[in-house]
PLY file of the C-alpha trace (Angstrom):
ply
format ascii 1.0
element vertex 468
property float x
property float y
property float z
element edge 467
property int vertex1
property int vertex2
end_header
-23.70 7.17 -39.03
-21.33 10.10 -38.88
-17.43 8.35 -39.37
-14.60 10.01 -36.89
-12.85 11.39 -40.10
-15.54 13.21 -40.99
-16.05 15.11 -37.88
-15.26 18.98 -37.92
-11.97 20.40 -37.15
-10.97 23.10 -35.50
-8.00 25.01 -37.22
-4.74 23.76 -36.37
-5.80 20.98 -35.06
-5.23 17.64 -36.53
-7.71 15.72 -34.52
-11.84 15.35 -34.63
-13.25 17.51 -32.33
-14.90 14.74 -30.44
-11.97 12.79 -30.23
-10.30 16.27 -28.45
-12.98 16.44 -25.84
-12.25 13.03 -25.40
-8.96 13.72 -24.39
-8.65 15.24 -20.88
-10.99 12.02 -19.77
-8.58 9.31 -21.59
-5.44 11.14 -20.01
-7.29 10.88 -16.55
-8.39 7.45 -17.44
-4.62 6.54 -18.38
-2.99 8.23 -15.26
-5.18 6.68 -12.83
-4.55 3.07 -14.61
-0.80 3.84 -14.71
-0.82 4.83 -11.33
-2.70 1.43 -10.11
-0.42 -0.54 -11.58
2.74 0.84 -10.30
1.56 0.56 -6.57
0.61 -3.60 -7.45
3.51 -3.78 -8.41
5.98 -1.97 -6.49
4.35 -4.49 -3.55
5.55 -7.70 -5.52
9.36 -6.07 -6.15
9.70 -3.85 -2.31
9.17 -6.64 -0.03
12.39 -8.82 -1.70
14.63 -6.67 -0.03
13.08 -6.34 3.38
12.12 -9.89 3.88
15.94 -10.27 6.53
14.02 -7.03 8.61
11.22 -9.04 8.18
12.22 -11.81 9.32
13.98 -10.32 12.12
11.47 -8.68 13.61
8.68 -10.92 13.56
10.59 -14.65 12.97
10.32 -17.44 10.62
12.38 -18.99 8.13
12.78 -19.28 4.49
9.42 -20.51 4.28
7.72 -18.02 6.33
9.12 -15.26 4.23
8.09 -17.14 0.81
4.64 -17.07 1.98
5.20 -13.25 2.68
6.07 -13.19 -0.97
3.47 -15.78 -2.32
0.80 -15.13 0.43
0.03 -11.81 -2.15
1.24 -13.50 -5.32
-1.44 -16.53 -4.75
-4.51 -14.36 -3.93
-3.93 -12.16 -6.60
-3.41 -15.15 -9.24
-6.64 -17.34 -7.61
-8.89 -13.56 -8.39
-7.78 -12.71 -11.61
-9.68 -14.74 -13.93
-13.26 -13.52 -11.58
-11.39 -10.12 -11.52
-11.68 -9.78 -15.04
-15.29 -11.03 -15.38
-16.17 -8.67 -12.90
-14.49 -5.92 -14.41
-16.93 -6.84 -17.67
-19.36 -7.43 -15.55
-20.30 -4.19 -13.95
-17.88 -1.74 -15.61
-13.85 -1.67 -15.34
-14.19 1.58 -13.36
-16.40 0.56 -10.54
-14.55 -2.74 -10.19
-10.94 -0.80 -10.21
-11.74 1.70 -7.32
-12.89 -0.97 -5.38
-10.10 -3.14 -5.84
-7.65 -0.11 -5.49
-9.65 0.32 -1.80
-9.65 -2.80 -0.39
-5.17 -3.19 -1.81
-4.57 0.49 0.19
-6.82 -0.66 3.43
-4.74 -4.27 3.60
-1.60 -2.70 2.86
-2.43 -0.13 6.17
-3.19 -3.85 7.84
0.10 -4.54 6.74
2.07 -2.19 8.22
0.31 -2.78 12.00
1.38 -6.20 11.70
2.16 -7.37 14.71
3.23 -10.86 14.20
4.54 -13.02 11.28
0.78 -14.80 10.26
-0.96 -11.47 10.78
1.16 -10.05 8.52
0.58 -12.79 5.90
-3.27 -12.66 6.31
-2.78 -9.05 5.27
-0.48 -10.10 2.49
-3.43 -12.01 1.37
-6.05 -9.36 1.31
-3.60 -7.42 -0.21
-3.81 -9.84 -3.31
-7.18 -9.72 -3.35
-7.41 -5.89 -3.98
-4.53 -6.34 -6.68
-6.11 -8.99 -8.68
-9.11 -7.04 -9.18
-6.97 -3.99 -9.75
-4.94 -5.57 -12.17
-7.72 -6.42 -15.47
-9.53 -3.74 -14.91
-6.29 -1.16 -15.31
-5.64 -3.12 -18.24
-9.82 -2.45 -19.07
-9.48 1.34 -18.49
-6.99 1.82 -21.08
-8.69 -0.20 -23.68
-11.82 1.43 -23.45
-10.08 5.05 -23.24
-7.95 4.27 -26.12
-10.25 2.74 -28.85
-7.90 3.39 -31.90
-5.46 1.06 -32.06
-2.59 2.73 -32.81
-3.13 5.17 -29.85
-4.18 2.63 -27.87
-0.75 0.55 -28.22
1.41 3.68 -27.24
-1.08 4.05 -24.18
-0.66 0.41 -23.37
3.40 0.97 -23.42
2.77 4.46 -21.33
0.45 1.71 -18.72
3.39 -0.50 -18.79
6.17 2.07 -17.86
4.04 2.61 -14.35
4.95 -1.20 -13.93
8.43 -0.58 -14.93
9.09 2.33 -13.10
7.90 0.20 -10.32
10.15 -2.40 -10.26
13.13 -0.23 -10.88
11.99 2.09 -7.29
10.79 -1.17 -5.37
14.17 -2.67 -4.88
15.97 0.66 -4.08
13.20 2.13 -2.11
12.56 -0.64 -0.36
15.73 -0.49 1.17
15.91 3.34 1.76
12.27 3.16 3.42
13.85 -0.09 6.01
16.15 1.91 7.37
13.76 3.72 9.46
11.14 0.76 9.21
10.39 -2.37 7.13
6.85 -0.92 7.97
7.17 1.82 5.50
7.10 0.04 2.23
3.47 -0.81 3.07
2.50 2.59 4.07
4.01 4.39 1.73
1.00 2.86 -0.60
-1.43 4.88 1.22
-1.15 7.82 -0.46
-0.18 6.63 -3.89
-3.92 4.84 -3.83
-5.68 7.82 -2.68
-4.01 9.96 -5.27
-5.31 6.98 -8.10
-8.49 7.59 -7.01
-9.17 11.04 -6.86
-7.77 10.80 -10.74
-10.20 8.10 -11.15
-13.19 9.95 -10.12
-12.35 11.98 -13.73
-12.86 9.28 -15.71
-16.09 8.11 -17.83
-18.82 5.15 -16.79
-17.31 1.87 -18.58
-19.45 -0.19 -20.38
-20.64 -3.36 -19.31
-21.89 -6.54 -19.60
-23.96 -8.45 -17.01
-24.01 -12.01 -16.21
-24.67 -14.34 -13.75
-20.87 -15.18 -11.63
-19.33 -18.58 -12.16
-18.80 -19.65 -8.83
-17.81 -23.25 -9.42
-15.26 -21.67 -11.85
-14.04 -19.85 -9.26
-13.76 -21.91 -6.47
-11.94 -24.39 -8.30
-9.49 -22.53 -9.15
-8.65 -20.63 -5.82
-8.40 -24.84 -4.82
-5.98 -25.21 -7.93
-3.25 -22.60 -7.65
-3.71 -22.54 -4.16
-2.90 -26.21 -3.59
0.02 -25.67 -6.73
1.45 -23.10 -4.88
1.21 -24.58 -1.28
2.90 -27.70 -2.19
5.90 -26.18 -3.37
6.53 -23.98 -0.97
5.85 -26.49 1.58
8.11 -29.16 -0.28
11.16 -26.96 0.39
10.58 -27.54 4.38
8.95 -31.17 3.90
10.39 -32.75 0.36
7.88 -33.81 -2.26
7.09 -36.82 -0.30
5.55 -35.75 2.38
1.85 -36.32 2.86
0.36 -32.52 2.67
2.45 -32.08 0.09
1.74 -34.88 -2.24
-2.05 -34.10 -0.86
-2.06 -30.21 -1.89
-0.36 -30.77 -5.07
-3.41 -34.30 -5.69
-5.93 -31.24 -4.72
-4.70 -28.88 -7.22
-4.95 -31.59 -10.42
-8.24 -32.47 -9.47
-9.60 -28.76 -9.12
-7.91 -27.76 -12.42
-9.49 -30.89 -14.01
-13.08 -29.81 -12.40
-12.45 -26.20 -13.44
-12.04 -27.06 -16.81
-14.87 -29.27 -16.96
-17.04 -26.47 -15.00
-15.64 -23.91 -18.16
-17.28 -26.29 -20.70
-20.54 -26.92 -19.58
-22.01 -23.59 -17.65
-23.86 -21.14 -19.21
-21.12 -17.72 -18.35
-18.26 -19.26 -17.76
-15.70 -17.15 -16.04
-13.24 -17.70 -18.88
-14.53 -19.19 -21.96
-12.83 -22.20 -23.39
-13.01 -20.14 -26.97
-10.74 -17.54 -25.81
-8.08 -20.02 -26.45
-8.78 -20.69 -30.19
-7.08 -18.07 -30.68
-3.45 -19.16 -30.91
-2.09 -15.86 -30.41
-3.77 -15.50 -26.87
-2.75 -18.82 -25.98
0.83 -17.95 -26.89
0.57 -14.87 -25.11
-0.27 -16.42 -21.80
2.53 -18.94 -21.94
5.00 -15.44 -22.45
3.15 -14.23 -19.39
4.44 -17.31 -17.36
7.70 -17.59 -18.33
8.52 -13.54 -18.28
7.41 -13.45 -14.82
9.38 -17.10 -13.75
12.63 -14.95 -14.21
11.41 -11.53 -13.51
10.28 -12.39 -10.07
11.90 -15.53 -8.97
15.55 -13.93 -9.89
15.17 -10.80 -7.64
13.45 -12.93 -4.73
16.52 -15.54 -4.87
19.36 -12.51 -5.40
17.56 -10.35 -2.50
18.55 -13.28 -0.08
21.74 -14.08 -2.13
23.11 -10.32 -1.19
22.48 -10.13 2.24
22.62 -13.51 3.49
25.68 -14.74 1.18
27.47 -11.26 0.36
26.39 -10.01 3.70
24.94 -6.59 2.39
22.60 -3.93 4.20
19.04 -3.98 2.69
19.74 -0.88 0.93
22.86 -1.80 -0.36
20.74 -5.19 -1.62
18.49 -2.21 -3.41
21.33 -0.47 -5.04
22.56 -3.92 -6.38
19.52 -4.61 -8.43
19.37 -0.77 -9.87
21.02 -1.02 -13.13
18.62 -3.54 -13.66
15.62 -1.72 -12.74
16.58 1.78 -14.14
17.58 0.60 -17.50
14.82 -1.17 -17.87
12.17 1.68 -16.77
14.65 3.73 -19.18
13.80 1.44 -22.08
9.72 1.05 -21.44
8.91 4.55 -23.36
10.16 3.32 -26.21
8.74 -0.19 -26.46
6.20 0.99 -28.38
7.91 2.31 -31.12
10.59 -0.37 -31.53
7.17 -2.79 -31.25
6.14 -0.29 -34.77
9.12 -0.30 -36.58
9.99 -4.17 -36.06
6.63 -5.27 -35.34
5.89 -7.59 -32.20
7.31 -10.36 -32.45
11.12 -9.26 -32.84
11.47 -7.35 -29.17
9.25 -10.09 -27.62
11.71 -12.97 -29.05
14.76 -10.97 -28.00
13.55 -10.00 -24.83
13.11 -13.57 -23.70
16.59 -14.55 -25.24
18.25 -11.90 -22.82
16.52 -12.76 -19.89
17.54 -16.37 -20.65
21.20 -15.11 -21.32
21.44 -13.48 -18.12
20.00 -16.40 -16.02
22.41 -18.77 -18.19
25.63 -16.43 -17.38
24.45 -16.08 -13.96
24.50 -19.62 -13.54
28.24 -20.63 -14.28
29.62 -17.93 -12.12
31.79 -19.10 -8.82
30.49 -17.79 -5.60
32.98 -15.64 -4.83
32.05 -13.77 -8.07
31.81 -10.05 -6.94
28.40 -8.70 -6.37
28.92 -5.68 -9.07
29.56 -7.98 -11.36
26.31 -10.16 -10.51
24.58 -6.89 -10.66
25.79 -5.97 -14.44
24.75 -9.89 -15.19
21.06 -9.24 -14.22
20.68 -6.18 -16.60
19.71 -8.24 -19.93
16.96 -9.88 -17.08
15.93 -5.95 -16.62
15.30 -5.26 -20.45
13.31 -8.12 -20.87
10.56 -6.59 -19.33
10.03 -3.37 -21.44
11.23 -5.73 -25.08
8.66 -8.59 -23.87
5.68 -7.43 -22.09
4.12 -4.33 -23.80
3.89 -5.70 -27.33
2.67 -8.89 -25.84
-0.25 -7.17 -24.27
-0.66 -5.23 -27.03
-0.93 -8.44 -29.04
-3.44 -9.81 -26.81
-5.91 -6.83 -26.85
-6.19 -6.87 -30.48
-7.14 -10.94 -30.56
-9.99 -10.49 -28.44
-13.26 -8.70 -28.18
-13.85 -5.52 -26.78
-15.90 -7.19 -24.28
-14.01 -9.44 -23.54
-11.10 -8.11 -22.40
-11.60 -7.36 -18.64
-11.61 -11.39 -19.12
-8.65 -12.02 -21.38
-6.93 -9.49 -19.40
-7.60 -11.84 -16.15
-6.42 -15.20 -18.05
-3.07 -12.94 -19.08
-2.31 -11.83 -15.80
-3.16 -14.72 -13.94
-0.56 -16.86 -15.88
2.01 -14.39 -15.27
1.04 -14.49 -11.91
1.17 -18.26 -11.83
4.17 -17.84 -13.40
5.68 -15.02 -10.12
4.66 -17.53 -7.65
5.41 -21.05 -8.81
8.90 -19.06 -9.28
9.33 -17.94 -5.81
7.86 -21.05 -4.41
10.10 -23.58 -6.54
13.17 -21.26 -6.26
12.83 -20.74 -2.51
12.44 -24.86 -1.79
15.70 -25.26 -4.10
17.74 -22.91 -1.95
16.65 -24.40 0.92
17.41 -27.85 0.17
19.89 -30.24 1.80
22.15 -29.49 -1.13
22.92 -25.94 -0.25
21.85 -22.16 -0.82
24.53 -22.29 -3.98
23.30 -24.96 -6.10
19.34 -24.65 -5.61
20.54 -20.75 -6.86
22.04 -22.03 -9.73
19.17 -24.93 -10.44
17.29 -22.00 -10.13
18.66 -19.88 -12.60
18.90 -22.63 -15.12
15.08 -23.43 -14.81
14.49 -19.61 -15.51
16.64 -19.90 -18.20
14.51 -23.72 -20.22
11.26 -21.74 -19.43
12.44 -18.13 -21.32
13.61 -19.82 -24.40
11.33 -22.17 -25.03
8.87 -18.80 -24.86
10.80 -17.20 -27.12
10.50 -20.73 -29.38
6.82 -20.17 -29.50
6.88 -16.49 -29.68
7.17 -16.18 -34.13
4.22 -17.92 -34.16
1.81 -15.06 -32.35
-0.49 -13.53 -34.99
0.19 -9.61 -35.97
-3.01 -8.99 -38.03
-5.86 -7.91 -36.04
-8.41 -10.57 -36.56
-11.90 -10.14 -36.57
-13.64 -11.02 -33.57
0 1
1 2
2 3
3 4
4 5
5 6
6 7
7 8
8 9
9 10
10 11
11 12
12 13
13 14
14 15
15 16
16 17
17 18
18 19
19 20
20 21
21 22
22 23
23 24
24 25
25 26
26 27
27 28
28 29
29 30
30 31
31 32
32 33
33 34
34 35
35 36
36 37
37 38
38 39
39 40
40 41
41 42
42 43
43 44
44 45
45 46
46 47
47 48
48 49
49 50
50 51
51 52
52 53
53 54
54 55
55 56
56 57
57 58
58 59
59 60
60 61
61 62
62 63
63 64
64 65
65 66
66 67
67 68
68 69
69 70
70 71
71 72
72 73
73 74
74 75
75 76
76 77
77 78
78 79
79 80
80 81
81 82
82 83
83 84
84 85
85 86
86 87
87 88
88 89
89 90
90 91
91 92
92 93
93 94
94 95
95 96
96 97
97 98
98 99
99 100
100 101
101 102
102 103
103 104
104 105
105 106
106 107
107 108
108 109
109 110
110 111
111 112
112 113
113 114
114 115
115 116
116 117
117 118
118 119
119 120
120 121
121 122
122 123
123 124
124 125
125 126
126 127
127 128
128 129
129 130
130 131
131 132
132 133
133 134
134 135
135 136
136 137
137 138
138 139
139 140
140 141
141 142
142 143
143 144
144 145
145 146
146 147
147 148
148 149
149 150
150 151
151 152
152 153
153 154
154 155
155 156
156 157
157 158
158 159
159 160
160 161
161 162
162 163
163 164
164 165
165 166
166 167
167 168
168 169
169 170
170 171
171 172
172 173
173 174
174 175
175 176
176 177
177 178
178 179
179 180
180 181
181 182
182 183
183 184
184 185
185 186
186 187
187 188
188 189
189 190
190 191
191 192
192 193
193 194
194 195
195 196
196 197
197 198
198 199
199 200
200 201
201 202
202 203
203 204
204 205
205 206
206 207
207 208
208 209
209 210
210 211
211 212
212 213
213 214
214 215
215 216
216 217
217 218
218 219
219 220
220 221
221 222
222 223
223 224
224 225
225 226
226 227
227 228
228 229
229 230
230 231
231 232
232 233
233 234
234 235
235 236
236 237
237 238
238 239
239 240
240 241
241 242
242 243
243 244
244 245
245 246
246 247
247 248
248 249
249 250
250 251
251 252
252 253
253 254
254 255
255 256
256 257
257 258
258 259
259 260
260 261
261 262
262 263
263 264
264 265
265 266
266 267
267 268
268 269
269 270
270 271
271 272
272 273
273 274
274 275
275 276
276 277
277 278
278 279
279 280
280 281
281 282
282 283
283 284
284 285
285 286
286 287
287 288
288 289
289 290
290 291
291 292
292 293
293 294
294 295
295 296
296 297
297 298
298 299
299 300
300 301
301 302
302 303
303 304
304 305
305 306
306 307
307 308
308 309
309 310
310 311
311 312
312 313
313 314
314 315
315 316
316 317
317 318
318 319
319 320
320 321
321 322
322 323
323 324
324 325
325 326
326 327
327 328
328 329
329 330
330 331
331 332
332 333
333 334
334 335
335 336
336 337
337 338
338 339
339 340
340 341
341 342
342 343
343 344
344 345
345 346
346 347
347 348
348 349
349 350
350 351
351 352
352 353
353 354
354 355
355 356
356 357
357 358
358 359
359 360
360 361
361 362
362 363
363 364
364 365
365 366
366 367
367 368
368 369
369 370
370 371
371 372
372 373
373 374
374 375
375 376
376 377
377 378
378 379
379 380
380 381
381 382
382 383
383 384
384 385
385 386
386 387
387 388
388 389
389 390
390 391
391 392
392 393
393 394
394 395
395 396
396 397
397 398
398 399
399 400
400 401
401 402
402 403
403 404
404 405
405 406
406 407
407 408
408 409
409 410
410 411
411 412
412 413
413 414
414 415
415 416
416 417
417 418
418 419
419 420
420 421
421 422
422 423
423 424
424 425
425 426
426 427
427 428
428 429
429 430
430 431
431 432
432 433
433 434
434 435
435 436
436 437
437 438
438 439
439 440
440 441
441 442
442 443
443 444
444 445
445 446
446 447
447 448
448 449
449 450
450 451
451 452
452 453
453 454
454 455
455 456
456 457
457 458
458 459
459 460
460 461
461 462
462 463
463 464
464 465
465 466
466 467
């Protein structure tokens, strides 16, 4: 077999010529992945700021608009892990543009709304086309990229479209609800059609078939849905109540089955051996607690501006954009700091700033200006570009190449997990008898235990590709 470094070069070129005609494909490949997962996530960060319009125009309360906010969060964690073994399954391409179609046809549902639980049905469809998105972005890259080197650079490039995405939600959001809270779900309409016309450019991914695990799966749609359900319902009913104390009995007894379904059928929809690996298991628990502070900060600060500082929805937006921008600013470089440090260093610091933000945020008085607040949720920001791109770096190189539309699913369903839980938990605190003040700060302080004990466990992530 011919080796890459031995293929013919053309002069003044310091690449193998198939490598080069490669290129134009990867770079479409990349684009169209980057692209898919800015629009997933510019719908989890440009709904925070519209949920008052929301709420104004169709009614509800606090927990109406968490389910808003978790209605998409849920679906798209309760997919992910079948998301992923679809994406193996029958290729991460075919999986991705029908994902990407089904997230731009809800989010068209979405903005026809016409009342409160039609707009959470959509919500949840939504999630459906963004957990299958989701892996097989992640997919797409990895099979486009096959060096590693190039591959981690194209993995921080796939992160920045996430980045750049939460830094525009916030602000756009509110620019786009002062003609209509309507917009931020139709302004996805063209972002998706542009993704796929640049998928259509990319190569057939490989697969691998196998027969679906649909015990796995409906387990654990009845665990996180049941998780999430009875904490956002416990904010309304208190942890006593009977469908709460009954959702959160359903979701121990589905996780228990799912795990017991994982062990014993013959494709599991994530195999148990995916977490010998201590650096994939480590990984996912970085996943969760990232996205506890990443999402469950802006959802509780969104409602802290207007309702508290009384602020517009775009003046909410502006608020959280030296957050975003600095850390979209930071995300092209991730990559390189990841090279010269190596992984662990940004990962650990990343979670120690987010943790030192939430901490600082925490003592302030309430009549603490909402500039200031705003400079106090930059280290939060930076997190994202320190923590997440040499984590999923990390994770790609611990697993198998065919295995990764799965891994990727198990990754992004914790951090999923880890959006929701936030905005359920947080949103049931500051809705408490006790007052929106101290469930904020409970809040914050909870975001705070769950970032440093990540960054505890962080050192102890493998950097040496191992051997599948």
């Amino acid at each position: 077999m011919t080796s890459t470094a031995s293929l013919p070069r053309s002069p003044g070129q310091g690449t193998p010529v198939a490598e080069r005609h490669a290129e134009p494909h990867a770079k479409a490949t990349l684009a169209a992945a980057v692209l898919g997962f800015f629009v997933i996530t510019l719908d989890a960060t440009i709904v925070n700021v519209a949920l008052p319009s929301i709420r104004d125009a169709l009614g509800g309360g606090i927990t109406g608009l968490q389910w808003v906010v978790d209605g998409y969060t849920l679906m798209f964690a309760a997919l992910l892990l079948s998301a992923g073994a679809l994406s193996d399954r029958i290729g991460a391409r075919k999986a991705f543009a029908a994902g990407l179609t089904v997230f731009v046809m809800a989010s068209l549902a979405c903005g026809l709304g016409p009342s409160l639980p039609m707009l959470i049905a959509a919500r949840v469809m939504q999630g459906i086309g963004a957990a299958i998105t989701m892996p097989t972005s992640m997919a797409l890259v990895r099979h486009a990229y096959p060096d590693p080197a190039r591959r981690a650079r194209a993995v921080g490039v796939w992160a920045m479209g996430g980045a750049l995405a939460a830094a525009a939600g916030p602000v756009l959001g509110g620019v786009l609800s002062l003609a209509s809270w309507r917009m931020i779900f139709f302004i996805n309409l063209p972002v998706g059609i542009i993704t796929l016309l640049l998928l259509s450019r990319a190569p057939h991914s490989p697969t691998r078939p196998a027969p679906f695990d649909w015990i796995g799966q409906i387990t654990g749609i009845l665990a996180m849905g049941g998780l999430t359900f009875g904490a956002i319902e416990a904010g309304q009913d208190g942890f006593t109540s009977p469908r709460v104390l009954g959702a959160l009995g359903l979701a121990v007894v589905a996780f228990a089955a799912f795990l017991a379904a994982q062990a014993r059928v013959a494709h599991p929809m994530v195999p148990l051996s995916l977490f010998r690996s201590r650096t994939v298991v480590i990984a996912t628990g970085i996943g969760f607690a990232f996205m506890v502070g990443f999402y469950g900060l802006p959802f509780v600060f969104s409602l802290d501006f207007q309702q508290q500082h009384g602020l517009s929805a775009l003046g909410a937006g502006i608020a959280f954009l030296p957050m975003m921008v600095l850390s979209a600013c930071l995300t092209p470089f991730s990559s390189r700091i990841a090279e010269r440090t190596g992984p662990r260093v940004p990962v650990v610091t990343g979670l120690v700033l987010m943790a030192a933000g939430a901490l600082a945020l925490a003592l302030v008085p309430a009549s603490f200006p909402v500039w200031a607040s705003a400079l106090l949720l930059i280290p939060v920001g930076l997190a994202g570009p320190l923590v997440m791109p040499p984590t999923t770096a990390l994770l790609l190189e611990h697993v198998p190449a065919e295995r990764t539309g799965t891994a990727s699913g198990v990754f992004n369903t914790s951090r999923q997990i880890g959006g929701a839980l936030a905005v359920a938990v947080f949103g049931a605190l500051i809705s408490a008898p006790a007052g929106f003040r101290h469930g904020l700060r409970i809040s914050l302080v909870l975001a705070a235990v769950v970032g440093l004990a990540a960054a505890v466990a962080a050192p102890r992530m493998a950097t040496a590709r191992r051997t599948p």
